[in-house]
N, C-alpha and C positions, 0 to 999 in steps of 0.2 A: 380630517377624521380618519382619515386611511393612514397616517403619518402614524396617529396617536395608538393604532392597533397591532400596527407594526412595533411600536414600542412595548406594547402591551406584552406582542407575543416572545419578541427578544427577552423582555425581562421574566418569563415562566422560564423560557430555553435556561436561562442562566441557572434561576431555582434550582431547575432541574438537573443540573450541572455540579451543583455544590455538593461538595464530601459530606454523604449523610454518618452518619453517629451512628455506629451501629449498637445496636441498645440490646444484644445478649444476658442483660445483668442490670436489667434497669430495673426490676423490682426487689433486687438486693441491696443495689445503691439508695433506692428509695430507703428501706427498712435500716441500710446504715446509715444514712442522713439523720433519717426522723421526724419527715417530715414529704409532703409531697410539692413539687411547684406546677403550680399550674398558668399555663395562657388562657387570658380572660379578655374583654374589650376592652378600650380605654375607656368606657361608660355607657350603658345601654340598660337602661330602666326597668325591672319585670329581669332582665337576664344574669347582665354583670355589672354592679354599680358599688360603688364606695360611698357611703356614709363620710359626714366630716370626721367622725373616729377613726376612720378608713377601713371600717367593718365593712365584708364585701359580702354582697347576696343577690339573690337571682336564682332562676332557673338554671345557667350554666354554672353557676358556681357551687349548686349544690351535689350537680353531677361528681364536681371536685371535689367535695366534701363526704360524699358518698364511699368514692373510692379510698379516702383518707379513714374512715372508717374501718371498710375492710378490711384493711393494710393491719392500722394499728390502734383499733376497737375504739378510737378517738377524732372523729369529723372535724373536730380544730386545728387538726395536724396536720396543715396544709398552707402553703404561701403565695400570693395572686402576685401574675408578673402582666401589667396591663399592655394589650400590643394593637398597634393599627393593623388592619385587614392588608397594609404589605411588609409588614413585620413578622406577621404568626407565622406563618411557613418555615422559614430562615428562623427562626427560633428554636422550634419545633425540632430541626434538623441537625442544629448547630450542639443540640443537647443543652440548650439555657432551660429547657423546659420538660419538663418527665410527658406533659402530654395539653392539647390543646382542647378548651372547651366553651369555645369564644363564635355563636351563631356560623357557623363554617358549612358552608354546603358542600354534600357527597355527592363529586362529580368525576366520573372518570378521568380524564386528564388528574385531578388530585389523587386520584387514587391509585394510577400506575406510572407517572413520570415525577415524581415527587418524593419515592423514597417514604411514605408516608400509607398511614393504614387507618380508614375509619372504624370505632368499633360501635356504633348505633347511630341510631337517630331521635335525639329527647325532643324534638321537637316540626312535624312538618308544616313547612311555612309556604309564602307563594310571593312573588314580587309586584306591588303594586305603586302607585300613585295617589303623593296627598298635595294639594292643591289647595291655593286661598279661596276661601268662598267666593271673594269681590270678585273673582276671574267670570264667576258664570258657568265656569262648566260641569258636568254630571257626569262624561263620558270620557275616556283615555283618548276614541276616537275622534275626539273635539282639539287635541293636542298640538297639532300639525303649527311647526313655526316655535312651538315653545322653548323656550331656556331651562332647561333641566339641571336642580342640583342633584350630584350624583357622588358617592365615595370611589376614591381611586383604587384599581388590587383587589378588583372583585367581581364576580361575577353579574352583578346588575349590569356593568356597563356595558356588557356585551348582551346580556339579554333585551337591553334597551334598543338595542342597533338593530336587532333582531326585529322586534318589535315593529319599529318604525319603518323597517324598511319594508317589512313584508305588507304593511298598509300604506304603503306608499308616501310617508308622512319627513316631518324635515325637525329638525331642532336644533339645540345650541346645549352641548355638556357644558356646565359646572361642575368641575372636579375638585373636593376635599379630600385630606387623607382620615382623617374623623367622624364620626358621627355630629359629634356635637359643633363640628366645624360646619357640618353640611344644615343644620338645623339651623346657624344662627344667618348662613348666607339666604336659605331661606326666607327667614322673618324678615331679614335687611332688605329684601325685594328682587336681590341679585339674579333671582330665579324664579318662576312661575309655578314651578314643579320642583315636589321631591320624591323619586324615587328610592323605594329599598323592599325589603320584605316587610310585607305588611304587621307582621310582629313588632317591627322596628321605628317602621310610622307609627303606627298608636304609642309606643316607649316615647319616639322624641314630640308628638303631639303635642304631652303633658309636660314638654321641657318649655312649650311656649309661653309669653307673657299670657296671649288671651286663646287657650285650647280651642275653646267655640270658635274662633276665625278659619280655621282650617279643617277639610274633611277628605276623607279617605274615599277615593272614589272607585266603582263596583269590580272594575276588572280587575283579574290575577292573572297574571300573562307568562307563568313561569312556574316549576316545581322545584323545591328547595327544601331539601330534606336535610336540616342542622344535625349536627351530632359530636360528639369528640372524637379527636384523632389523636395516634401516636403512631412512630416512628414503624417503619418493618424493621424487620430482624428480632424481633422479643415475643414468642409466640404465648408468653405467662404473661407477660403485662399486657400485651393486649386481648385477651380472657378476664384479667382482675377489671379492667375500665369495663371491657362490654357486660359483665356479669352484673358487675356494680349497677347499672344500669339497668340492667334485667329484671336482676331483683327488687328494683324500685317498682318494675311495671308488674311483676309478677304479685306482690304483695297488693297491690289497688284490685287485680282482678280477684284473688283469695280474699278481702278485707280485711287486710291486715294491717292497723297503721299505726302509730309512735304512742296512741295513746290505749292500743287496747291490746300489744303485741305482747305485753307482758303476761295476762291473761291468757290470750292464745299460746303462748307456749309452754305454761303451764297445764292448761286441759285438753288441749287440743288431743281428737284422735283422727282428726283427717288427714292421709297419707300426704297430703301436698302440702298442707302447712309445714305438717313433721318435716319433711325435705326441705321446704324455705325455710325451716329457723334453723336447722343445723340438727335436726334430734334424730335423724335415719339417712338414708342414703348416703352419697358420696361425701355429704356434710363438707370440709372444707379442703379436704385429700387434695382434690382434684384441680386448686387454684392456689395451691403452697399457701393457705390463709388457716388461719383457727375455725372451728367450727362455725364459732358464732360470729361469723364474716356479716351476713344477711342479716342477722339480726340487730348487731351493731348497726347497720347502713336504716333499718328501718325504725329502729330507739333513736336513734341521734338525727338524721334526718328526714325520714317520714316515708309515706309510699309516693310514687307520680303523681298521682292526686294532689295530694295534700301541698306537694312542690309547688304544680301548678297552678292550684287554687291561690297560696298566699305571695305567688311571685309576679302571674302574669293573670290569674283567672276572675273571677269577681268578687274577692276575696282582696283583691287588688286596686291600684287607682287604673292599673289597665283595661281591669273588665275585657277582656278576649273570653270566648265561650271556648269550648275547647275542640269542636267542629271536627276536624280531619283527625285529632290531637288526643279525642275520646278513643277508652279500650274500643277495641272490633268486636266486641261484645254488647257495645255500646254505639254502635254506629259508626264509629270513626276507623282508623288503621294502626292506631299504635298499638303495638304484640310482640309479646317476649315470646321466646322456644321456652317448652317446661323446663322446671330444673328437680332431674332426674335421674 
């Protein structure tokens, strides 16, 4: 175990090491392309998933579609490059990608030895445990001795180590480099336990032959705040991602969503709408975008709400409530700064 963390940690040193891309002019190249690319999972239910068309949708991928908006008043205008959890970094960095928005936790090591910049969090999540019912157990604390499937190149596995060692407990990693890897070693019996964020158990749940054989059991032993990242060095592109995002959440607190946005910026005399759709204040000066940056992002792809409800909410086959994930107005913590 001690071997495998040592590897672990030699293979960040490395990351950390690689000539990052200095991305001065990465929303120029964007705008000369034509298009945005984005890093997305290799498949993950409710977030980043392809269709046999190879339409891709989700919660992170709308993020992508949001900012493609912005950009160029068209949320189509964008390309998914699917990457394993030890991929997206080194992609990220390497410039194969304008920006990553693939369930990615904001962790400081990623945030200062990585060359690399978050700009939000669509999503916060917590790391949990799903288990076969036949096992019997209700509790993580019940765990001691188990075979755990786990993905490689992420922070679970060390939050697992974590875990187990401060309760004093013993296990056996399963290591994939996939989702859908770690799901099917699962069902095969390989393993007892799957760990991941519990966003992501309920996503591969519904990958199983018989969903009802497995449940998600009560602990969250970990904070995992997902969000997009891109590259340092571009302090306009990364404004255009975080904004984009903003204005998602900022438009669910004002009510303002894809189907009545048209309306509202028509009559609207409330000083903050006016500012969310582009009709007063800085409107689009302030992010080198057209006025109707926001309004695009909320016509084409919808407010937060609306995201969540039909990607991951009950709206959804995932049914997740939106718990931690509701406005702070609403009990929960997700909050944009005004746009002012």
């Amino acid at each position: 175990m001690k071997m495998k963390h040592l590897m672990a940690a030699s293979a960040l040193l490395a990351a950390s090491t690689l000539p990052v891309a200095h991305a001065g002019a990465t929303l120029d190249a964007v705008k000369a392309k034509g298009f945005v690319q984005c890093g997305v999972s290799t498949g993950l239910p409710g977030f980043s998933a392809a269709n046999d068309k190879g339409q891709w949708t989700g919660l992170d991928v709308d993020v992508c579609r949001a900012v493609a908006a912005a950009v160029f008043g068209d949320a189509s205008k964008v390309k998914f490059t699917p990457l394993t959890a030890k991929e997206r970094f080194t992609a990220l960095q390497s410039g194969e990608i304008d920006m990553l928005s693939r369930n990615t936790t904001w962790t400081l090591t990623r945030d200062t030895n990585l060359g690399l910049n978050f700009a939000g969090v669509n999503y916060y999540d917590g790391q949990g445990f799903m288990v076969h019912k036949s096992l019997g157990v209700k509790s993580a604390k019940e765990l001691d001795g188990a075979a755990i499937c786990i993905r490689a190149g992420t922070t679970t596995e060390l939050n697992l180590a974590d875990y187990f060692r401060s309760n004093g407990m013993k296990y056996q990693a399963i290591t994939y480099d996939t989702s859908d890897e770690s799901v099917k070693g699962f069902e095969a019996g390989r393993c007892d336990v799957l760990t991941s964020d519990q966003s992501q158990l309920y996503a591969l749940r519904i990958k199983l032959k018989d969903p009802n054989s497995a449940m998600v059991l009560p602990e969250v032993i970990s904070k995992e705040p997902l969000g997009p990242v891109v590259r340092n060095g571009d302090e306009d592109w990364l404004k255009v991602v975080r904004w984009s995002l903003f204005a998602m959440i900022n438009a669910e607190e004002m009510g303002v969503t894809s189907k009545n946005v048209d309306q509202v910026r028509k009559t609207t005399k409330d000083p903050g709408k006016q500012r969310l759709l582009g009709l007063s204040g800085i409107k689009g000066q302030g992010l080198k975008l057209s006025d109707d940056w926001s309004y695009n992002i909320i016509k084409q792809v919808g407010n937060y709400g609306e995201a969540f409800e039909r990607n991951v909410g009950m709206g959804s086959p995932l049914k997740i409530a939106r718990g931690l994930n509701a406005l702070w107005s609403k009990g929960g913590i997700q909050y944009a700064p005004p746009i002012r």
